[in-house]
C-alpha positions in Angstrom: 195.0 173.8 127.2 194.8 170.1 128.9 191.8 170.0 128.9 190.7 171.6 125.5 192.8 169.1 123.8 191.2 166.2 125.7 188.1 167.5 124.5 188.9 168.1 120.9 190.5 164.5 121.1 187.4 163.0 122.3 185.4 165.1 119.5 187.6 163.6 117.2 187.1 159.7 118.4 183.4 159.6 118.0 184.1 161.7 114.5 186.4 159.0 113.5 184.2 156.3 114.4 181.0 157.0 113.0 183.4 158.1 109.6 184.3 154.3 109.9 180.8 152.9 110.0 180.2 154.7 107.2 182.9 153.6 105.2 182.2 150.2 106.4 178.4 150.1 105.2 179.6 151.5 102.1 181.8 149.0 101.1 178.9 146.7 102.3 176.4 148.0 100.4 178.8 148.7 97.1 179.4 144.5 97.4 175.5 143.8 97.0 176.3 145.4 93.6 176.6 142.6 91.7 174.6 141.0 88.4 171.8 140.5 87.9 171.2 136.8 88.5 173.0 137.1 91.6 171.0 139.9 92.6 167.4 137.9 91.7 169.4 134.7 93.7 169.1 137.1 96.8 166.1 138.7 96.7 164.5 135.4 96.3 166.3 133.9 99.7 165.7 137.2 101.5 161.7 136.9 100.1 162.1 133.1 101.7 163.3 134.1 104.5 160.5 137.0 105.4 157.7 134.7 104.3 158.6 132.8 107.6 158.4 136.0 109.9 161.9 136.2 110.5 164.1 138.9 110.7 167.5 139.8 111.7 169.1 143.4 112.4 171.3 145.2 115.0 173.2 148.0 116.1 176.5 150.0 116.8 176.9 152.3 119.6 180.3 153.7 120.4 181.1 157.2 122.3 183.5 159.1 124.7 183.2 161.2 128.0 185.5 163.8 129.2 185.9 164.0 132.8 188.2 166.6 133.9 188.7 165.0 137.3 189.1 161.3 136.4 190.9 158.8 138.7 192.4 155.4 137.1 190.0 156.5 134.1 187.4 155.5 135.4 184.0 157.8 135.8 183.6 156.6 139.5 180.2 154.5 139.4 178.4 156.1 136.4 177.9 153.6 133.7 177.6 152.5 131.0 179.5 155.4 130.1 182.1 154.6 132.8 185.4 155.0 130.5 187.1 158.7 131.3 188.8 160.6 128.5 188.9 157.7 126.0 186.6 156.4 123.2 184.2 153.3 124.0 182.2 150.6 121.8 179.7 150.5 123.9 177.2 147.8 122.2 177.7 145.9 118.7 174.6 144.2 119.4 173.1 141.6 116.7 169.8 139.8 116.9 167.5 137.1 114.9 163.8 136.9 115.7 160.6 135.7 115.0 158.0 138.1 116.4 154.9 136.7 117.9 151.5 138.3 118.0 150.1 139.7 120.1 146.4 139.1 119.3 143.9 137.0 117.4 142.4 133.1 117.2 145.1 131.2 116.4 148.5 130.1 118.1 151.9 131.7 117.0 155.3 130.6 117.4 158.8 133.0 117.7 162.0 133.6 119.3 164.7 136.4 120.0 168.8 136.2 120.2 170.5 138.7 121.0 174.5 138.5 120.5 176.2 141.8 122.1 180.1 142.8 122.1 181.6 145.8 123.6 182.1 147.2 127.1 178.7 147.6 128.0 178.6 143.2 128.0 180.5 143.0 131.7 177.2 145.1 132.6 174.3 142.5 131.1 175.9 139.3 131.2 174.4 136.4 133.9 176.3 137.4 136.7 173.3 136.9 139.2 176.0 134.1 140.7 178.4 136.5 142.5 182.1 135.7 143.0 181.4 135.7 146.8 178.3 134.1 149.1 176.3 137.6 149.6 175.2 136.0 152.9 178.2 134.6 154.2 181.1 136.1 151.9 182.5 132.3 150.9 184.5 132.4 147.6 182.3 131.1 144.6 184.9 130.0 141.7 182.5 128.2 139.9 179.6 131.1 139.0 178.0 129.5 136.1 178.6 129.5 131.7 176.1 130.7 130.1 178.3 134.0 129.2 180.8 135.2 131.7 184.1 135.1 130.4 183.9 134.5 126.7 186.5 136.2 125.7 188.3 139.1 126.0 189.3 140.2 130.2 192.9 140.6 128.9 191.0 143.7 127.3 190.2 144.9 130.5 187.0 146.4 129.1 185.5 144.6 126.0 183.5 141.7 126.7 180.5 139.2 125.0 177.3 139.2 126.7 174.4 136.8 125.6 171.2 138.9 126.8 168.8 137.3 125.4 167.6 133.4 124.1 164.2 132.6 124.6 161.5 131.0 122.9 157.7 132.6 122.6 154.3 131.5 122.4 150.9 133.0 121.7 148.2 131.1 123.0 144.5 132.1 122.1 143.0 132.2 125.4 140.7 134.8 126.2 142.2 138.2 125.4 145.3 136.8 124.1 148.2 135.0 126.3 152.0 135.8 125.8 154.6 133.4 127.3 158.5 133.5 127.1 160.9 130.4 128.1 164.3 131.3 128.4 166.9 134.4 128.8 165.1 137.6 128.5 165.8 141.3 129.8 163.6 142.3 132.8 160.8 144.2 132.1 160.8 145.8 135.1 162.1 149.5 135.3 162.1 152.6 132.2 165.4 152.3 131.2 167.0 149.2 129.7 170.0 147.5 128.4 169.5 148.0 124.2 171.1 151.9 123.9 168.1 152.8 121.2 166.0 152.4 123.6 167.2 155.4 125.8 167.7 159.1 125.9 170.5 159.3 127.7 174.2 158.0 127.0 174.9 157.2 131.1 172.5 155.4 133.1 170.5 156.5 136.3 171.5 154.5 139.6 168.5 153.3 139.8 168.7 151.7 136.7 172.6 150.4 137.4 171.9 149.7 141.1 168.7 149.3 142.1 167.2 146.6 139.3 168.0 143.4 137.7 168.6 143.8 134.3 167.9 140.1 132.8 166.1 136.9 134.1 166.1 133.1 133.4 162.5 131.5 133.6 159.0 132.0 132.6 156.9 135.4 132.0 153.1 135.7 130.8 152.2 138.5 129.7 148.1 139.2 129.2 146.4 141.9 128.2 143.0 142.3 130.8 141.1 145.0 129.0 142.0 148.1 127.1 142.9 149.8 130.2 144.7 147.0 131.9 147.6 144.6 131.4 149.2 141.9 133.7 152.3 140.1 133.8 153.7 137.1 136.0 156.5 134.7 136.1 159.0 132.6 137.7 162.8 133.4 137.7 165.6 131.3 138.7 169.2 130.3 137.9 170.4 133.2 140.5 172.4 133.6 143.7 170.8 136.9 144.2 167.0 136.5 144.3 166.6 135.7 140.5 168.2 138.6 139.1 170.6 137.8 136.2 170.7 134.3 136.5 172.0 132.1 134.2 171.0 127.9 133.1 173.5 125.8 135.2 173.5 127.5 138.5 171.1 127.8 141.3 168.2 126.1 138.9 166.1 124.7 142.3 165.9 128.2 143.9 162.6 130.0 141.6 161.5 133.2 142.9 158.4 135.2 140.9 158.2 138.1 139.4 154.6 139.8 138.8 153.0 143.7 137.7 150.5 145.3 136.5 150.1 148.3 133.7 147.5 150.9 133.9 147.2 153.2 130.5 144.6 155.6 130.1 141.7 155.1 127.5 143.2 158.4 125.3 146.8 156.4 126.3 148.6 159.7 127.2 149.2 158.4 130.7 150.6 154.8 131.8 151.3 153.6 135.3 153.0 150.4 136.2 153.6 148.7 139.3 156.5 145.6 139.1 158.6 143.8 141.0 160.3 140.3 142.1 160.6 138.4 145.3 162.8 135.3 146.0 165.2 133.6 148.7 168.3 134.7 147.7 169.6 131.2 147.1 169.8 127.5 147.5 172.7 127.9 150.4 170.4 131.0 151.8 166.5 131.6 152.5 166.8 135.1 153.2 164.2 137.5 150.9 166.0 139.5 148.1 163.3 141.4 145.9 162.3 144.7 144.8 159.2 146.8 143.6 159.0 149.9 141.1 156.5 152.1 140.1 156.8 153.8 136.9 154.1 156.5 136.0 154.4 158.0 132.0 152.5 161.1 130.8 152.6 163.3 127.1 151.3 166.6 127.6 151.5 167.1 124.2 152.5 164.9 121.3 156.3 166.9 121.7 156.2 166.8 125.6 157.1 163.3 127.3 157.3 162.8 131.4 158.2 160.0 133.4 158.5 159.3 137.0 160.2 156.4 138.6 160.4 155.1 142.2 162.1 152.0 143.0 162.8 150.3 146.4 164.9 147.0 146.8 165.3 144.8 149.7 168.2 142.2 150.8 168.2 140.4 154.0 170.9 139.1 156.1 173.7 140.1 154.0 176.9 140.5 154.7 178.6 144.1 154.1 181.5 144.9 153.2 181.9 148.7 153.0 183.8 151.1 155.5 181.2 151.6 157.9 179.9 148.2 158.1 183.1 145.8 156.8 182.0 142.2 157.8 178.3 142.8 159.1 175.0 140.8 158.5 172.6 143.5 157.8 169.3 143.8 156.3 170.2 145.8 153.5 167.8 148.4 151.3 168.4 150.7 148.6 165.4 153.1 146.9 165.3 156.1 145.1 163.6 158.7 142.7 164.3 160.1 139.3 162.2 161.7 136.5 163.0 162.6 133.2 161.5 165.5 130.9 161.5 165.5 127.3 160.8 168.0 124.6 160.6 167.3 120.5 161.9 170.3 119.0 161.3 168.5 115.4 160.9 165.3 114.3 164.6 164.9 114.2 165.9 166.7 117.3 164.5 166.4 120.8 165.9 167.8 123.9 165.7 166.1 128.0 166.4 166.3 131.2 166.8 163.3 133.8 167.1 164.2 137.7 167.6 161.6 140.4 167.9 161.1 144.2 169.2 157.3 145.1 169.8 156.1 148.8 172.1 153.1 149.3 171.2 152.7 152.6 173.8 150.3 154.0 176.2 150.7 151.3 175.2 147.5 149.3 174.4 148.5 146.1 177.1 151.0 145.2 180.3 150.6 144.1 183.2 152.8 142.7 184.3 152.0 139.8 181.5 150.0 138.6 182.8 148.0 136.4 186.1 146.8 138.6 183.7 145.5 141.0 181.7 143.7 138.6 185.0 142.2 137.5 186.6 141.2 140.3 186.8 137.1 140.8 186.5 134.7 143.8 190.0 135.6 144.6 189.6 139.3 145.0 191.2 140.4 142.3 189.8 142.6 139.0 190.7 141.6 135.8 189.1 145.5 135.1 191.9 146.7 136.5 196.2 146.4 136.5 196.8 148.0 138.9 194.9 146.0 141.8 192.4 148.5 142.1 189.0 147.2 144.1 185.6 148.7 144.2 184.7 151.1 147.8 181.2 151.9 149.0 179.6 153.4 151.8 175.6 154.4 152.9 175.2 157.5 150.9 173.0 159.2 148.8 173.5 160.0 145.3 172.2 162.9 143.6 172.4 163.1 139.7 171.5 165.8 136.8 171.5 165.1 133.2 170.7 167.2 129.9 171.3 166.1 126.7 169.8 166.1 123.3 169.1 163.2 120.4 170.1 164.4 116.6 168.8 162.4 114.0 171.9 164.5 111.8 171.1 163.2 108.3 167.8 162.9 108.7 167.9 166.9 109.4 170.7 167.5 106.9 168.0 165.3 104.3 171.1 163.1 103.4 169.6 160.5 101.2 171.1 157.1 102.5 168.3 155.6 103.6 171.0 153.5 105.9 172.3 156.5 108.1 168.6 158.2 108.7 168.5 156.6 111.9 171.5 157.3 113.4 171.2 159.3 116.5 173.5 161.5 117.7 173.5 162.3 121.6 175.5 164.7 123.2 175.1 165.1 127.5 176.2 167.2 130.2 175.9 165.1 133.7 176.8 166.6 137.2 177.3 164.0 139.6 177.4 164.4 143.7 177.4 162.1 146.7 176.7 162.8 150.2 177.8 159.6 152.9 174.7 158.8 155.3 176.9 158.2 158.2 179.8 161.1 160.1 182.0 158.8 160.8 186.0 159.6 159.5 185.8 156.8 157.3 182.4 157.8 155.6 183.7 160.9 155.4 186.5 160.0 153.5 184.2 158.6 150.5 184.7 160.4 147.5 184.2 158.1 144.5 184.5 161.0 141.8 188.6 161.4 141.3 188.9 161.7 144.5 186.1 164.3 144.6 182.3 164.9 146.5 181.0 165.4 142.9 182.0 165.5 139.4 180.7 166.6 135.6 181.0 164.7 132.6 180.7 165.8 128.9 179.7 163.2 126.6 179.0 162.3 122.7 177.8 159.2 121.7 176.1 157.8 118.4 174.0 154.7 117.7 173.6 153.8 114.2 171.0 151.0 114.0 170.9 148.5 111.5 
């Protein structure tokens, strides 16, 4: 009986919200109502302000997951749906842009901003500058302020994250050359930060663990022939090898990033090969990168498969896990997952993600996620009140997800135009973790409530804007 309630509870949340959104775009939409004049006054600024190319838009994306065997509510280190038994704004994401093209004789000019509240914004903010040395373990109080720490740690779980500010060019040089200068997400990987574009409510470990998610530098990107497409870079601003890194820290230690994209000439099959390299920092000269190899094929216009390896390298860092607690290691982490995807309709599809990931030296890995990524030069977590801290050992993680996307209104043929995008995503995700290493400490590892393994049951809704 517990548990049904906690269940109907959570139903409930996610009910409740979206009924908000609703209400809230109504209202919205019931104020553009107004006469005429004002109405023509509008139009003609909104006409002005598409003549220029640029547009604005967004999107909400909230949910819950029931755990029936959560610790501390907290879903161990599954994120971004990491919140147990409780209702989450995930993303409340807003951009402005000017796209660029992408093709043709002349030069082109843009931008992207991206603005993103909720509790997925501990997860993409710059925190390539960790709170300790990863080499040495020295406190670092000052980590950079581009975005950590806004606003909001007394929540304990809502945060701002700036993900994106960079400026675009098209330059007319041969086939056509794309640059970014600024903060952009990594392009390296299948899934990514922005919850539209993803199946899944959680996130694989490779994805979490075994990537950056954004990068502050330079990226080309040039398209070779029809069959081929290249991108290179530089990355800086980072303690950690130019992952996440941010404008006012580590600026003199660049790294590169670099890949190349394959895609067949009927472009049913893709295949890309990415990845970055880089000392880890200006105190440390140690290699920190990482390669992936991404390989997409449709069977059929309904049937979607992807295949993703990644493999990620850290030298002479210092662990601090229970089975190596204080020892410089060469660390590595690498894994495999795939997902499978059928379109039932146009409005409902159905998947299925499966995934191996090795922390090898118990490096990558923590439980909960999001404590760890809180805690501060001091060794405390503003994530949690309790004093809770983040524990990791060498282990490898095994993970299954099914789930669906419902476009509801779009299948009930509701007729506001504003809701036929919202997707609807329910998920079932079995979790299990197996230590590397027999020793009693290693054995003791059981980031899941106290548990080997663990299933979640989630909902979750994105309503684009």
């Amino acid at each position: 009986m517990k548990y049904k309630l906690k269940t109907n509870r959570m139903i409930h949340a996610v009910a409740g919200g979206l009924l908000l959104t609703g209400l809230n775009l109504s209202a919205v939409q019931a104020s553009t109502v107004t006469s005429s004049t004002d109405k023509g006054t509008t139009n003609s600024f909104i006409e002005a302000i598409k003549s220029t190319g640029i547009t604005a838009g967004g999107w909400i994306h909230g949910g819950a997951t029931y755990n029936p065997s959560s610790e501390h509510g907290f879903n161990g280190p599954v994120t971004f749906s990491d919140q147990a038994n409780r209702f989450q704004l995930n993303q409340l994401n807003f951009f402005l842009e000017r796209a660029v093209k992408t093709e043709g004789k002349g030069w082109d000019f843009g931008f992207r901003a991206d603005f993103l509240f909720g509790t997925d914004a501990i997860f993409t903010q710059a925190y390539g500058n960790p709170a300790f040395d990863v080499n040495n373990g020295r406190p670092l109080a000052d980590r950079g302020n581009w975005d950590l720490e806004i606003c909001c740690n007394s929540s304990r779980t809502y945060g701002i994250a700036i993900p994106q500010a960079f400026a675009e060019i098209y330059a007319p040089l041969g086939n056509g050359l794309n640059v970014k200068v600024g903060h952009f997400y990594t392009p390296i990987g299948f899934e990514s930060v922005p919850a539209p574009n993803n199946f899944f409510y959680s996130h694989a470990y490779t994805m979490q663990y075994g990537e950056p998610f954004t990068h502050t530098g330079v990226l080309g990107n040039y398209t070779i022939n029809k069959n081929f497409t290249a991108m290179a870079g530089t990355i800086g601003g980072s303690g950690t090898g130019g992952w996440d890194g941010n404008f006012d820290k580590q600026m003199e230690n660049w790294g590169g990033i670099g890949g190349v994209t394959w895609t067949s000439n009927d472009g049913n099959t893709s295949f890309n090969v990415s990845g970055t390299g880089s000392t880890t920092s200006t105190r440390n000269s140690s290699f920190w990168g990482m390669y992936s190899l991404v390989l997409k094929h449709k069977f059929t216009d309904r049937t979607h498969l992807i295949i993703q390896h990644d493999h990620g390298f850290a030298d002479n860092v210092l662990l601090a896990n229970n089975v190596y607690a204080g020892v410089v290691k060469d660390a590595e982490w690498y894994g495999v997952n795939s997902h499978f995807y059928y379109d039932l309709t146009p409005a409902l599809s159905v998947g299925v993600r499966a995934e191996w990931f090795r922390d090898r030296d118990g490096f990558r890995v923590f439980a909960p996620g999001r404590v760890t990524a809180a805690t501060n030069h001091l060794g405390t977590s503003y994530a949690s009140n309790i004093g809770l801290l983040g524990t990791s050992t060498p282990a490898d993680y095994y993970a299954v997800t099914i789930g669906a996307n419902w476009k509801a209104l779009r299948t009930l043929n509701v007729g506001w135009k504003g809701f036929k995008q919202l997707n609807i995503r329910p998920n079932i995700r079995y979790d299990r973790v197996d230590a590397l290493h027999e020793s009693l400490q290693a054995s003791a590892y059981r980031p899941f409530g106290g548990n080997k393994d663990q299933i979640l049951f989630s909902m979750d809704a994105i309503l684009p804007f």
